[in-house]
mmCIF entry with sequence, helices, sheets and N, C-alpha, C, O atoms, coordinates in Angstrom:
data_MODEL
# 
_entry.id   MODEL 
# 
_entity.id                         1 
_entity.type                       polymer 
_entity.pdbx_number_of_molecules   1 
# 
_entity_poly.entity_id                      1 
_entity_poly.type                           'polypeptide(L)' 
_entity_poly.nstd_linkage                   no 
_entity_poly.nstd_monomer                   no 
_entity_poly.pdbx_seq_one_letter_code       
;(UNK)(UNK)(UNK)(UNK)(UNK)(UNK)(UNK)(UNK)(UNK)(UNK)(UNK)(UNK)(UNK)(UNK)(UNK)(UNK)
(UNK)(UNK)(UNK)(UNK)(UNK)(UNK)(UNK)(UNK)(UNK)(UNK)(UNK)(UNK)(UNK)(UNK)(UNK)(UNK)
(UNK)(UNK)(UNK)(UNK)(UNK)(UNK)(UNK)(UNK)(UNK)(UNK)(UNK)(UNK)(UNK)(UNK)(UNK)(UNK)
(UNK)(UNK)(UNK)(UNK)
;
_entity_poly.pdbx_seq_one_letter_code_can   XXXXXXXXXXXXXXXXXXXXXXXXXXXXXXXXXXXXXXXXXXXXXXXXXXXX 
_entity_poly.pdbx_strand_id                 A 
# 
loop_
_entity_poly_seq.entity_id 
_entity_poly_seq.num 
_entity_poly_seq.mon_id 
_entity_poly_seq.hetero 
1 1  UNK n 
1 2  UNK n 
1 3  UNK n 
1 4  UNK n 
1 5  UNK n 
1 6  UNK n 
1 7  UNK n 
1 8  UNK n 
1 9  UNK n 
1 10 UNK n 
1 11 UNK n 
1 12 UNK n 
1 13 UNK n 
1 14 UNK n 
1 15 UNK n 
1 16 UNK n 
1 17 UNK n 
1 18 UNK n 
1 19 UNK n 
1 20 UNK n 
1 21 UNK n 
1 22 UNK n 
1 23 UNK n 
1 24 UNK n 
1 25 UNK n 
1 26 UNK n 
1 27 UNK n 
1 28 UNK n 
1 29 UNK n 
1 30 UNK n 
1 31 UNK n 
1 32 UNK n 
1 33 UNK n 
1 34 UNK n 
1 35 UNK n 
1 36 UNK n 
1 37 UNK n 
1 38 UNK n 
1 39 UNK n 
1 40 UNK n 
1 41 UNK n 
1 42 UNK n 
1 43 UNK n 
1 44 UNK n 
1 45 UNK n 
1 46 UNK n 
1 47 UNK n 
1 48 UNK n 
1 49 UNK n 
1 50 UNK n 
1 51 UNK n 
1 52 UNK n 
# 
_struct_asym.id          A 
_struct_asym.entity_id   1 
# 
loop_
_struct_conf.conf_type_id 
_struct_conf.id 
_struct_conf.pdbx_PDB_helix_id 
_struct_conf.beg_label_comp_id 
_struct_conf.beg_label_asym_id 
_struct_conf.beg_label_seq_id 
_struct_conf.pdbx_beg_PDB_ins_code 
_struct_conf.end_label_comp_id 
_struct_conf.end_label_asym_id 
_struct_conf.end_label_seq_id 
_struct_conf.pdbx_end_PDB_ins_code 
_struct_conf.beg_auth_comp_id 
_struct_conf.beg_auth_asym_id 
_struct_conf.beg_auth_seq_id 
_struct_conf.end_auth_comp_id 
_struct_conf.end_auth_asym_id 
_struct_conf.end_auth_seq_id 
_struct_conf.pdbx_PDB_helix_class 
_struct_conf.details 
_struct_conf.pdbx_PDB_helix_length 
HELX_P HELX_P1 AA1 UNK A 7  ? UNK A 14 ? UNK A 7  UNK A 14 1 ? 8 
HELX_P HELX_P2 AA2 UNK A 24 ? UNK A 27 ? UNK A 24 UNK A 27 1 ? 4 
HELX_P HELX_P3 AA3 UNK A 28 ? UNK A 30 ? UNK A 28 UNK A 30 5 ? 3 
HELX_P HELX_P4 AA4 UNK A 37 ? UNK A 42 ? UNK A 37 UNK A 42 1 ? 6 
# 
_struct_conf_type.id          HELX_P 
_struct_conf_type.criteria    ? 
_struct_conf_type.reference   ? 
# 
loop_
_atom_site.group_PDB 
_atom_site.id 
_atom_site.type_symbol 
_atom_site.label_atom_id 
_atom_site.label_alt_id 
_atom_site.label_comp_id 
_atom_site.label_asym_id 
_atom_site.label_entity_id 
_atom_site.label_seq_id 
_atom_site.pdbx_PDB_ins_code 
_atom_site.Cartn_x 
_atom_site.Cartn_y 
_atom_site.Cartn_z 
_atom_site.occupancy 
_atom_site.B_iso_or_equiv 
_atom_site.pdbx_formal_charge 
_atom_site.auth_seq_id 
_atom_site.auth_comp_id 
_atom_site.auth_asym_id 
_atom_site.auth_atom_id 
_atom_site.pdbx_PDB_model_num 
ATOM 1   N N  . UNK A 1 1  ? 22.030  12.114  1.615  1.00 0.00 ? 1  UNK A N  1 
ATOM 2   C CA . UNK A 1 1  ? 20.980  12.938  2.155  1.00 0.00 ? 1  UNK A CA 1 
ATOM 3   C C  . UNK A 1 1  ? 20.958  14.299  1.471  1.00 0.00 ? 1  UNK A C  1 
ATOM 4   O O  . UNK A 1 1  ? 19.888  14.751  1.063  1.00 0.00 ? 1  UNK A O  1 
ATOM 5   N N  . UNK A 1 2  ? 22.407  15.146  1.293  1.00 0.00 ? 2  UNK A N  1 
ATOM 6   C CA . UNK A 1 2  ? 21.934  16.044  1.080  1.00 0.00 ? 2  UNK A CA 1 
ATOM 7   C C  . UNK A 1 2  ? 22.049  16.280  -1.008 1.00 0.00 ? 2  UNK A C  1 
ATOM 8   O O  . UNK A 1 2  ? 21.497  17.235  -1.553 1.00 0.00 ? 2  UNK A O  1 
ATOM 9   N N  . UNK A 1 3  ? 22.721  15.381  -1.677 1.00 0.00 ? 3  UNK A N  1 
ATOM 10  C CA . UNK A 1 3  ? 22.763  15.043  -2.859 1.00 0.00 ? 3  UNK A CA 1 
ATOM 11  C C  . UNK A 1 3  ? 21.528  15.358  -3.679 1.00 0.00 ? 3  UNK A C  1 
ATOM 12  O O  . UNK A 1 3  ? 21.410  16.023  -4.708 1.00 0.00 ? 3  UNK A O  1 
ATOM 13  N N  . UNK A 1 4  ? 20.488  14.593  -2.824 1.00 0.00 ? 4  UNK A N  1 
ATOM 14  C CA . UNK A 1 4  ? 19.131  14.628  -4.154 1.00 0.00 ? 4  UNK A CA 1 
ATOM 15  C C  . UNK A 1 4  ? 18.365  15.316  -3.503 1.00 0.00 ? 4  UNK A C  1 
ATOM 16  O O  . UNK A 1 4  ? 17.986  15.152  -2.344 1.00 0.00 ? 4  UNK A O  1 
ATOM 17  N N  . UNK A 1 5  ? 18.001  16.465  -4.556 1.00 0.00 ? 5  UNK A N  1 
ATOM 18  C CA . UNK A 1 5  ? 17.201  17.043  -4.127 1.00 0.00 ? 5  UNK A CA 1 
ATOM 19  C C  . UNK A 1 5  ? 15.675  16.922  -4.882 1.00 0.00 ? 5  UNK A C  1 
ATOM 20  O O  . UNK A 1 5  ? 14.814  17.800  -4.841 1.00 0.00 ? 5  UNK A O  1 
ATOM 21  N N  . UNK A 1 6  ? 15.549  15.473  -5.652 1.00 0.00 ? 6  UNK A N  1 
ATOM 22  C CA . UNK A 1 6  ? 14.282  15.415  -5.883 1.00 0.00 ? 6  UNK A CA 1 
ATOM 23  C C  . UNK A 1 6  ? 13.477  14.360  -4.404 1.00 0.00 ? 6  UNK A C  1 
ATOM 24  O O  . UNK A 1 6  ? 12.308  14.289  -4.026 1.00 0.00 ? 6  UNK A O  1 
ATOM 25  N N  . UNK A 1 7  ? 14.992  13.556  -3.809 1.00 0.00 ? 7  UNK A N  1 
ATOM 26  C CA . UNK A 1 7  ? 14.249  12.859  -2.966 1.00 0.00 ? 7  UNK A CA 1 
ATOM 27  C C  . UNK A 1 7  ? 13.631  13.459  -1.736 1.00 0.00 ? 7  UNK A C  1 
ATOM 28  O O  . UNK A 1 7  ? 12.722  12.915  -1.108 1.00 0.00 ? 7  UNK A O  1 
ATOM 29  N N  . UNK A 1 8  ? 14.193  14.649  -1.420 1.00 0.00 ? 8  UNK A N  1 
ATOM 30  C CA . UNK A 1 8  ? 14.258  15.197  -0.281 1.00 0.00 ? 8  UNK A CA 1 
ATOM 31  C C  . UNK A 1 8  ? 12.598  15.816  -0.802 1.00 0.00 ? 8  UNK A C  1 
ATOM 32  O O  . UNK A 1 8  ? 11.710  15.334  -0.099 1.00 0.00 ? 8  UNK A O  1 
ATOM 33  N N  . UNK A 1 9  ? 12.219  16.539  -1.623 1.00 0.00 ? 9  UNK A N  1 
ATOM 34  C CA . UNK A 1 9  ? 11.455  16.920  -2.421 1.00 0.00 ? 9  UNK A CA 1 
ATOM 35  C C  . UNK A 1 9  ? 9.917   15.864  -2.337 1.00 0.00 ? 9  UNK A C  1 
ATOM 36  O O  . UNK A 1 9  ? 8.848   16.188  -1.820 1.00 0.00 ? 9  UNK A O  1 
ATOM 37  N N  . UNK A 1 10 ? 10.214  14.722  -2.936 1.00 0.00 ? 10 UNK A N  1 
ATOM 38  C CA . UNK A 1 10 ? 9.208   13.341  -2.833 1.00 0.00 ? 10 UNK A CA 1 
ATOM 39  C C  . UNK A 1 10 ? 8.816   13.331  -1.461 1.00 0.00 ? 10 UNK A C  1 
ATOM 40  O O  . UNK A 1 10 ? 7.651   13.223  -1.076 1.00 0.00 ? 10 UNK A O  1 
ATOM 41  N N  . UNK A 1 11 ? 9.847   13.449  -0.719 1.00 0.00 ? 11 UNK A N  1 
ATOM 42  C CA . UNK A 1 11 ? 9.860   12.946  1.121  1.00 0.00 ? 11 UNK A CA 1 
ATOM 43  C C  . UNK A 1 11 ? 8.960   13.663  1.514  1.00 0.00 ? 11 UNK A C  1 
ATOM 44  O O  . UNK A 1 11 ? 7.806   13.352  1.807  1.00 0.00 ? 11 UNK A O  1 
ATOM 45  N N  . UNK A 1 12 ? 9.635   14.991  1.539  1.00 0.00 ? 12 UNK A N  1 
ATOM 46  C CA . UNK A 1 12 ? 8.346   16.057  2.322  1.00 0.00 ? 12 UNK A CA 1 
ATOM 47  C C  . UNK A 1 12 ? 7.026   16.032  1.654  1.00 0.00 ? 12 UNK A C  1 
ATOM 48  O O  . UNK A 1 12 ? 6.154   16.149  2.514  1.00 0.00 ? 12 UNK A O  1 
ATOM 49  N N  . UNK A 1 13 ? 6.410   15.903  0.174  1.00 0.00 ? 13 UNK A N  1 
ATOM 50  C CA . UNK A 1 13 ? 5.219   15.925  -0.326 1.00 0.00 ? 13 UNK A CA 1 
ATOM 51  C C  . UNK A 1 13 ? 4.747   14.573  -0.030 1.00 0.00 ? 13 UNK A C  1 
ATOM 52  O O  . UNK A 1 13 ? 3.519   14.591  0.052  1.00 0.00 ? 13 UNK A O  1 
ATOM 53  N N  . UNK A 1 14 ? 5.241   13.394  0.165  1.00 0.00 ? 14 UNK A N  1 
ATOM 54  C CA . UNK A 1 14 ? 4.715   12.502  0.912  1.00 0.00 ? 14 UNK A CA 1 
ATOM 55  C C  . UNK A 1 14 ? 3.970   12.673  2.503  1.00 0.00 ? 14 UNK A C  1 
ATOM 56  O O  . UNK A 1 14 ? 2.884   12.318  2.961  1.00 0.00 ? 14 UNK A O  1 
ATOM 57  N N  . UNK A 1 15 ? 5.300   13.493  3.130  1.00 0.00 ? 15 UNK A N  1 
ATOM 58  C CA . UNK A 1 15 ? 4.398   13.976  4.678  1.00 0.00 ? 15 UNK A CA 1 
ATOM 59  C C  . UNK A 1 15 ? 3.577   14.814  4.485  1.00 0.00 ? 15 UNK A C  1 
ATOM 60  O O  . UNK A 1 15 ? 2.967   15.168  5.495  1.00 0.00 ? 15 UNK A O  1 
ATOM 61  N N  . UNK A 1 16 ? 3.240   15.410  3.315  1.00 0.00 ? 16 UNK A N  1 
ATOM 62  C CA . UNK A 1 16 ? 2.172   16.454  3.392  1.00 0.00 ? 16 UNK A CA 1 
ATOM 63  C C  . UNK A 1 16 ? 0.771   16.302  2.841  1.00 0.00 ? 16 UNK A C  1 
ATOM 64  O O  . UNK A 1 16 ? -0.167  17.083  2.686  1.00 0.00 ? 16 UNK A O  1 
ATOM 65  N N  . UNK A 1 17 ? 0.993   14.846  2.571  1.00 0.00 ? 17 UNK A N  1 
ATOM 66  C CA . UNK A 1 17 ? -0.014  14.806  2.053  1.00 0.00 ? 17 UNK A CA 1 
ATOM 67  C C  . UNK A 1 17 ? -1.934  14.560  2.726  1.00 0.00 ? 17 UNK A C  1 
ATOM 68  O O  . UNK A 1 17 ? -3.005  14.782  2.161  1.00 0.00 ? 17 UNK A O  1 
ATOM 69  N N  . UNK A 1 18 ? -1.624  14.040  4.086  1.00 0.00 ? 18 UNK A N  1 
ATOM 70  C CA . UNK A 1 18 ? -2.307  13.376  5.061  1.00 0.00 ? 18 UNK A CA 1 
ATOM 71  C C  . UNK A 1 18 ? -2.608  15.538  5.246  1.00 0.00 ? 18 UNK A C  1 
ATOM 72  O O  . UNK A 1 18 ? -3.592  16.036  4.699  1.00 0.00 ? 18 UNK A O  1 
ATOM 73  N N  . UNK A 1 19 ? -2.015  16.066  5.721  1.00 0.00 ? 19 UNK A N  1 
ATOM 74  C CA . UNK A 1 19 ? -2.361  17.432  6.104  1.00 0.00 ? 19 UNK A CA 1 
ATOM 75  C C  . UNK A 1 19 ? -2.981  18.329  5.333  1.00 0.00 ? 19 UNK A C  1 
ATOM 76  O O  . UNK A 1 19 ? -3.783  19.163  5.754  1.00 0.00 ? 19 UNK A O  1 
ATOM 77  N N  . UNK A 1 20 ? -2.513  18.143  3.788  1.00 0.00 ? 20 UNK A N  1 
ATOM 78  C CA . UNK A 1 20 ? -3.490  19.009  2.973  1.00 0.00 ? 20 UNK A CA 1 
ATOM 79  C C  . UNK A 1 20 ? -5.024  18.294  2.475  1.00 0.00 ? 20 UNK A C  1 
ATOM 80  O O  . UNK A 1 20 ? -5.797  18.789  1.654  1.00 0.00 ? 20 UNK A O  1 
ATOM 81  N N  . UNK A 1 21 ? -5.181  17.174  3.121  1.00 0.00 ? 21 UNK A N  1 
ATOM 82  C CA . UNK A 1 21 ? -6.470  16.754  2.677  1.00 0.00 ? 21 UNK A CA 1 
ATOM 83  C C  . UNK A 1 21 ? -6.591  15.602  1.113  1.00 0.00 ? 21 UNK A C  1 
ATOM 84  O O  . UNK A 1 21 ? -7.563  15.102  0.547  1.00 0.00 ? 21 UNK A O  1 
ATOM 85  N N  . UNK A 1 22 ? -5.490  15.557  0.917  1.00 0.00 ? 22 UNK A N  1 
ATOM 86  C CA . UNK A 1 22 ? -5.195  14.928  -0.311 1.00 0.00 ? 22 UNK A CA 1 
ATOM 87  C C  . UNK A 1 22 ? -5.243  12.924  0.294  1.00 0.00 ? 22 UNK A C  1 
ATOM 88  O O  . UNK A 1 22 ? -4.414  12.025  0.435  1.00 0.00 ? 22 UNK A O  1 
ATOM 89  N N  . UNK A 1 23 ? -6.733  13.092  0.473  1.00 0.00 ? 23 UNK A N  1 
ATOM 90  C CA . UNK A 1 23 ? -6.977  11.479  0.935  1.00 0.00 ? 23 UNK A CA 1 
ATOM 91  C C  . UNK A 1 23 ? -6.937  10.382  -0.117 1.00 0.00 ? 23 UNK A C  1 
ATOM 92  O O  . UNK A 1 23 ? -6.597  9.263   0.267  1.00 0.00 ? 23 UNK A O  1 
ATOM 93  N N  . UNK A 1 24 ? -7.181  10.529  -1.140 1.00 0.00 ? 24 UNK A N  1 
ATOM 94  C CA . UNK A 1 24 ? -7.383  9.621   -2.049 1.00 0.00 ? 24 UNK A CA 1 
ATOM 95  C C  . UNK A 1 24 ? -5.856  8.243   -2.488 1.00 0.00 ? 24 UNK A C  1 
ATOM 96  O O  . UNK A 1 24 ? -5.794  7.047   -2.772 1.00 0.00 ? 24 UNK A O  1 
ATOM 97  N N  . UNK A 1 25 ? -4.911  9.374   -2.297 1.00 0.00 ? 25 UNK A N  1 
ATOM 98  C CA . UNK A 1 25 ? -3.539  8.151   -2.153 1.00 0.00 ? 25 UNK A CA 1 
ATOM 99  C C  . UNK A 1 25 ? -3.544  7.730   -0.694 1.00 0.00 ? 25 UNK A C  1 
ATOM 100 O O  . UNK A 1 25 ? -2.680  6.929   -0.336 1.00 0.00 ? 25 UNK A O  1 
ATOM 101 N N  . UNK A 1 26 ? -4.213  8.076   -0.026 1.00 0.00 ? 26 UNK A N  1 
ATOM 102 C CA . UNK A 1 26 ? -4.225  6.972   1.180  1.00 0.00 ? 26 UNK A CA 1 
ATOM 103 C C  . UNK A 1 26 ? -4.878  6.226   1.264  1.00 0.00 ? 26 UNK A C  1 
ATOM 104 O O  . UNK A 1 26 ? -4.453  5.330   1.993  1.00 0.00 ? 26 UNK A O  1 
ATOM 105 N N  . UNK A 1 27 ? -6.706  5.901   0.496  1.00 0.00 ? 27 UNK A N  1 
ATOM 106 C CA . UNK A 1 27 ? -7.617  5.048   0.379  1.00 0.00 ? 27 UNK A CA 1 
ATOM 107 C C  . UNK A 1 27 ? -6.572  4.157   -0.669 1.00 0.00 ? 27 UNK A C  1 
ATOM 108 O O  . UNK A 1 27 ? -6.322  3.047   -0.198 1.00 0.00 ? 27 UNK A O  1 
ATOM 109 N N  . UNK A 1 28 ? -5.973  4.405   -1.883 1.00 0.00 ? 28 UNK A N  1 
ATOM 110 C CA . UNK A 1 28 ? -5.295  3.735   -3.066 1.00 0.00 ? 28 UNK A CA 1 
ATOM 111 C C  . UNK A 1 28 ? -4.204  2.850   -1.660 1.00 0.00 ? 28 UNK A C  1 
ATOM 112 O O  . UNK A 1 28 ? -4.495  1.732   -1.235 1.00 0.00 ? 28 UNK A O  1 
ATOM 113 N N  . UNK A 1 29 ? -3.432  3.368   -1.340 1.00 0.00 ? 29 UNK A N  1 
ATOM 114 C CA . UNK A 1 29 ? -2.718  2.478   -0.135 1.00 0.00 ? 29 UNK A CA 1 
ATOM 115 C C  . UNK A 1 29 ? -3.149  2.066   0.763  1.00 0.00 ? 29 UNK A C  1 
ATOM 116 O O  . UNK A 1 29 ? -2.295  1.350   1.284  1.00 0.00 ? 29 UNK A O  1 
ATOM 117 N N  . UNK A 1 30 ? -4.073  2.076   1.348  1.00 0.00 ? 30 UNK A N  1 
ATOM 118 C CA . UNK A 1 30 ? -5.174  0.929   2.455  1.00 0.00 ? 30 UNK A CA 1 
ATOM 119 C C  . UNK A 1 30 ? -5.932  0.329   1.468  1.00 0.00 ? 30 UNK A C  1 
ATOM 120 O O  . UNK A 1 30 ? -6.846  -0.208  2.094  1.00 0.00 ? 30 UNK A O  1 
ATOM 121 N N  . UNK A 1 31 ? -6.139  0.032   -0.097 1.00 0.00 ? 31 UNK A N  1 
ATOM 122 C CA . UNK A 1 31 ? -6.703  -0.480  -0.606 1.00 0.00 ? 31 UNK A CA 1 
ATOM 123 C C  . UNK A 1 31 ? -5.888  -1.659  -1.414 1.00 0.00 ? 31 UNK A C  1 
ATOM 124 O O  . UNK A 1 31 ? -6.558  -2.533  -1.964 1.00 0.00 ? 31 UNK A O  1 
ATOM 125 N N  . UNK A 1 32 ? -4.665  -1.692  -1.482 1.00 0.00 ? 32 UNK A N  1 
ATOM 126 C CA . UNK A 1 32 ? -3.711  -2.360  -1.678 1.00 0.00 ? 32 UNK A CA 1 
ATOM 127 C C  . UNK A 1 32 ? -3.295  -2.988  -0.923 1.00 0.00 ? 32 UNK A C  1 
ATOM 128 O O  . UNK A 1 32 ? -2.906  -4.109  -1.252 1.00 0.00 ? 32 UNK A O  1 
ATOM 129 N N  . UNK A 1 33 ? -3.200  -2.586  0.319  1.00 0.00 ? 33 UNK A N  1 
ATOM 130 C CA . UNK A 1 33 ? -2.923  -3.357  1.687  1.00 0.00 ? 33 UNK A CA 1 
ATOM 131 C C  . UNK A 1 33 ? -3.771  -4.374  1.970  1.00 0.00 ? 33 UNK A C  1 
ATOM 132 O O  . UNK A 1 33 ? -3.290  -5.437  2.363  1.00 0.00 ? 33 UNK A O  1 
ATOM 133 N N  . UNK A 1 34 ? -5.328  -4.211  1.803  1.00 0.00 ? 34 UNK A N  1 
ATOM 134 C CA . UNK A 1 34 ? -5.876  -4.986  1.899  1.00 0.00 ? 34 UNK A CA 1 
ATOM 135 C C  . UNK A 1 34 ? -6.227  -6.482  0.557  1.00 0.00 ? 34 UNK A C  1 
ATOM 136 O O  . UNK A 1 34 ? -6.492  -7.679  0.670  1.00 0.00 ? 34 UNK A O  1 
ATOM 137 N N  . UNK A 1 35 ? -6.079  -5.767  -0.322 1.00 0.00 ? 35 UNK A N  1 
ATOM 138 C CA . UNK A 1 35 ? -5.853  -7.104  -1.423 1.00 0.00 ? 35 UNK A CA 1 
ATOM 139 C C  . UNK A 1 35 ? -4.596  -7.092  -1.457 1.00 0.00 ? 35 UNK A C  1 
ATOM 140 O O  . UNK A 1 35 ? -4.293  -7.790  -2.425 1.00 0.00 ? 35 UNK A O  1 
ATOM 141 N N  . UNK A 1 36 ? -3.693  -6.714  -0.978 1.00 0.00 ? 36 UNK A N  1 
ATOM 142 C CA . UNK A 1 36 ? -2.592  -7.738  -0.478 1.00 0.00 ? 36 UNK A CA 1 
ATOM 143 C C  . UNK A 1 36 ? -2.508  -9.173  0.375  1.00 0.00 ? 36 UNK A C  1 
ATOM 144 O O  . UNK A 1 36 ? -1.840  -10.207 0.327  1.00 0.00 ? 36 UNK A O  1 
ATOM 145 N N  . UNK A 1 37 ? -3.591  -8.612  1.187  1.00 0.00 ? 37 UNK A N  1 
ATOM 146 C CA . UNK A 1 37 ? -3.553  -9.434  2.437  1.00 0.00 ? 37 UNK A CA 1 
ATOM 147 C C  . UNK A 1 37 ? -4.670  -10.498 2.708  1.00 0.00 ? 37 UNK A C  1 
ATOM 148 O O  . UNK A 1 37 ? -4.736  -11.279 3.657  1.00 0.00 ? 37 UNK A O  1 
ATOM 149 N N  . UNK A 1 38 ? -5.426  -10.366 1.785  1.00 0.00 ? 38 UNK A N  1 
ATOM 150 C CA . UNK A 1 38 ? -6.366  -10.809 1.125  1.00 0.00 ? 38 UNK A CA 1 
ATOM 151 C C  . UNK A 1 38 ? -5.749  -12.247 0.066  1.00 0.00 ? 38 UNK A C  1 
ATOM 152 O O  . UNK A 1 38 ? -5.941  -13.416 0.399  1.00 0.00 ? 38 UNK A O  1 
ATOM 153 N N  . UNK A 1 39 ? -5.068  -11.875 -1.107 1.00 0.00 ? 39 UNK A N  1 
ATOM 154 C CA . UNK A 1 39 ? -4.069  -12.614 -1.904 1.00 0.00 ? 39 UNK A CA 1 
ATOM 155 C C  . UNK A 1 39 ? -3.339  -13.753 -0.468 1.00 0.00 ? 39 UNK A C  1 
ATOM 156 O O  . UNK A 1 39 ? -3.489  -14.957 -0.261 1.00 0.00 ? 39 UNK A O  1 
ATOM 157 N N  . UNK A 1 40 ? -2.607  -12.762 0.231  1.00 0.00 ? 40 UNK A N  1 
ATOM 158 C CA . UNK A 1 40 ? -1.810  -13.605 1.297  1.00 0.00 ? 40 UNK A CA 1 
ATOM 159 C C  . UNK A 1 40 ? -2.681  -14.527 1.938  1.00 0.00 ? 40 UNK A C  1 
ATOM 160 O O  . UNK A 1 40 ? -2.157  -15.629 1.775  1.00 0.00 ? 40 UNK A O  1 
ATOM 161 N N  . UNK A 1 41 ? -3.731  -14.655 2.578  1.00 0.00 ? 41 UNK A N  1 
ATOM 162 C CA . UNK A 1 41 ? -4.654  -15.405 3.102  1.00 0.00 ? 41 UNK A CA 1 
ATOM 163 C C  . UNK A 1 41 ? -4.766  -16.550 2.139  1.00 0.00 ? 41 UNK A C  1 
ATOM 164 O O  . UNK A 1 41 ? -4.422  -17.686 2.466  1.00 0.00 ? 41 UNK A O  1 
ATOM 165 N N  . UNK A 1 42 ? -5.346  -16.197 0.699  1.00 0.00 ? 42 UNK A N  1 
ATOM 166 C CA . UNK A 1 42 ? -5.753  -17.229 0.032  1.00 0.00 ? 42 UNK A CA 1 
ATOM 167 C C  . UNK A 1 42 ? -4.502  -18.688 -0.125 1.00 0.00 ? 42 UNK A C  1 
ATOM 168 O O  . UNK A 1 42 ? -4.611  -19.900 -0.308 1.00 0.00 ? 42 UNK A O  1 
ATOM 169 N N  . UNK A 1 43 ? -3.186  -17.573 0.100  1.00 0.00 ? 43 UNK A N  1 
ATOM 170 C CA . UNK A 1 43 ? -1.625  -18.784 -0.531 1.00 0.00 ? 43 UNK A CA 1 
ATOM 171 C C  . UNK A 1 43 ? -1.504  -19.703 0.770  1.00 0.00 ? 43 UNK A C  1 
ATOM 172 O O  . UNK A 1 43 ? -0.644  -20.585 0.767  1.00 0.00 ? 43 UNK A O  1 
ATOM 173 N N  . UNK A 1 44 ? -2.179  -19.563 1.678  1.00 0.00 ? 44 UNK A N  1 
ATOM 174 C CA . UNK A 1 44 ? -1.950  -19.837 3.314  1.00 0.00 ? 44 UNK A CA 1 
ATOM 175 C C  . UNK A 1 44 ? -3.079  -21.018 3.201  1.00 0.00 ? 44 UNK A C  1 
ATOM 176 O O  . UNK A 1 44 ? -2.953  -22.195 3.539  1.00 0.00 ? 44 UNK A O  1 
ATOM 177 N N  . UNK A 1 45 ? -4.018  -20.482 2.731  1.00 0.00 ? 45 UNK A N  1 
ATOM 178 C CA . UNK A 1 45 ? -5.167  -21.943 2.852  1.00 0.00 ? 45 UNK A CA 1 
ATOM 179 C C  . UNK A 1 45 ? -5.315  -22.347 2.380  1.00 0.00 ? 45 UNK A C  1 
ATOM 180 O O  . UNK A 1 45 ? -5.645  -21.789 1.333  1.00 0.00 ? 45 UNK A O  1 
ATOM 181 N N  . UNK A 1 46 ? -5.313  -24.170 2.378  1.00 0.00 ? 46 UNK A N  1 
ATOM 182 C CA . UNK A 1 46 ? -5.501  -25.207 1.476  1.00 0.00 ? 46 UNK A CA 1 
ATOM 183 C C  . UNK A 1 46 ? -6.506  -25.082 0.914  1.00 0.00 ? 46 UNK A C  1 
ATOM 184 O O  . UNK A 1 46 ? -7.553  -24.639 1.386  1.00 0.00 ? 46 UNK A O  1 
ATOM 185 N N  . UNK A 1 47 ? -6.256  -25.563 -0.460 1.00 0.00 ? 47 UNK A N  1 
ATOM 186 C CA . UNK A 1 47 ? -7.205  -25.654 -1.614 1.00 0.00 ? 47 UNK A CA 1 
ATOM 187 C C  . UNK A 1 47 ? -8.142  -26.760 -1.311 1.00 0.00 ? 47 UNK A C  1 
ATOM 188 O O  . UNK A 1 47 ? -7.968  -27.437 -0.297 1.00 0.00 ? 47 UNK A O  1 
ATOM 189 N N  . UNK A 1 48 ? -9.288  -27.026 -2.259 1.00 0.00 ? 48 UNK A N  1 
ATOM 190 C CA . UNK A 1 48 ? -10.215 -27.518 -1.711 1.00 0.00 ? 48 UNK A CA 1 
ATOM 191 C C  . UNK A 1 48 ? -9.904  -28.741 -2.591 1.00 0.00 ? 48 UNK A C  1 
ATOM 192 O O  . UNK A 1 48 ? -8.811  -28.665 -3.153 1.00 0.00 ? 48 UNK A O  1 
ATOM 193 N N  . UNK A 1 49 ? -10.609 -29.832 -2.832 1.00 0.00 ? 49 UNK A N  1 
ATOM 194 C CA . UNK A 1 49 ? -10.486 -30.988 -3.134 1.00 0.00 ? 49 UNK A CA 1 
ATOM 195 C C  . UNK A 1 49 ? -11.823 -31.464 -3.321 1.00 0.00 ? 49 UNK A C  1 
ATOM 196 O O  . UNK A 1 49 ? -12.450 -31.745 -2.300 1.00 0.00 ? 49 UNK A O  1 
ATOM 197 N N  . UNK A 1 50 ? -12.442 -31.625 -4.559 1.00 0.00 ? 50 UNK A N  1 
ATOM 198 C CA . UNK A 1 50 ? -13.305 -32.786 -4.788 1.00 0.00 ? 50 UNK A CA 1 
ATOM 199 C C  . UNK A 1 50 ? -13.593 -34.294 -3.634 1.00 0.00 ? 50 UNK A C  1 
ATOM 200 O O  . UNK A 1 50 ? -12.837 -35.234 -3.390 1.00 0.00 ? 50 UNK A O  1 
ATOM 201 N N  . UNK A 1 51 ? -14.599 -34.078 -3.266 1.00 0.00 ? 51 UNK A N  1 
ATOM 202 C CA . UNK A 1 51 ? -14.848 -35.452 -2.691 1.00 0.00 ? 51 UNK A CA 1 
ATOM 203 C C  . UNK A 1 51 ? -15.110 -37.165 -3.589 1.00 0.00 ? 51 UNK A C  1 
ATOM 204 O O  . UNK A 1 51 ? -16.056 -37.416 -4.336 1.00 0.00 ? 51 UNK A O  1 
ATOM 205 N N  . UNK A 1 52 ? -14.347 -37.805 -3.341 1.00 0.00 ? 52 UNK A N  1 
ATOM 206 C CA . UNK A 1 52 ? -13.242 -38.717 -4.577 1.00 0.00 ? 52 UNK A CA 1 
ATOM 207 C C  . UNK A 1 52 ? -14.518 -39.772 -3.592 1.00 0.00 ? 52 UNK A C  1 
ATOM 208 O O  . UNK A 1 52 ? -14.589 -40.987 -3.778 1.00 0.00 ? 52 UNK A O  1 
# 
């Protein structure tokens, strides 16, 4: 904890970021989340199949 002081550094400009208005890495991370989950859906449902 108290060793790095770039992490401690990263940490807090991470919490600050939602407060100074700096929205755009939060659309980039709800936008990933969702084609994440999106991707995940597709591995979940069977593929389709030609009617033989």
């Amino acid at each position: 904890m108290y060793g790095s002081g770039t992490a401690a550094g990263g940490a807090t400009a991470g919490a600050m970021l939602p407060v100074t208005g700096f929205n755009i890495v939060w659309y980039a991370v709800a936008g990933f989340t969702l084609v994440s989950a999106g991707l995940a859906l597709l591995r979940l449902l069977p593929k389709r199949t030609p009617a033989a």
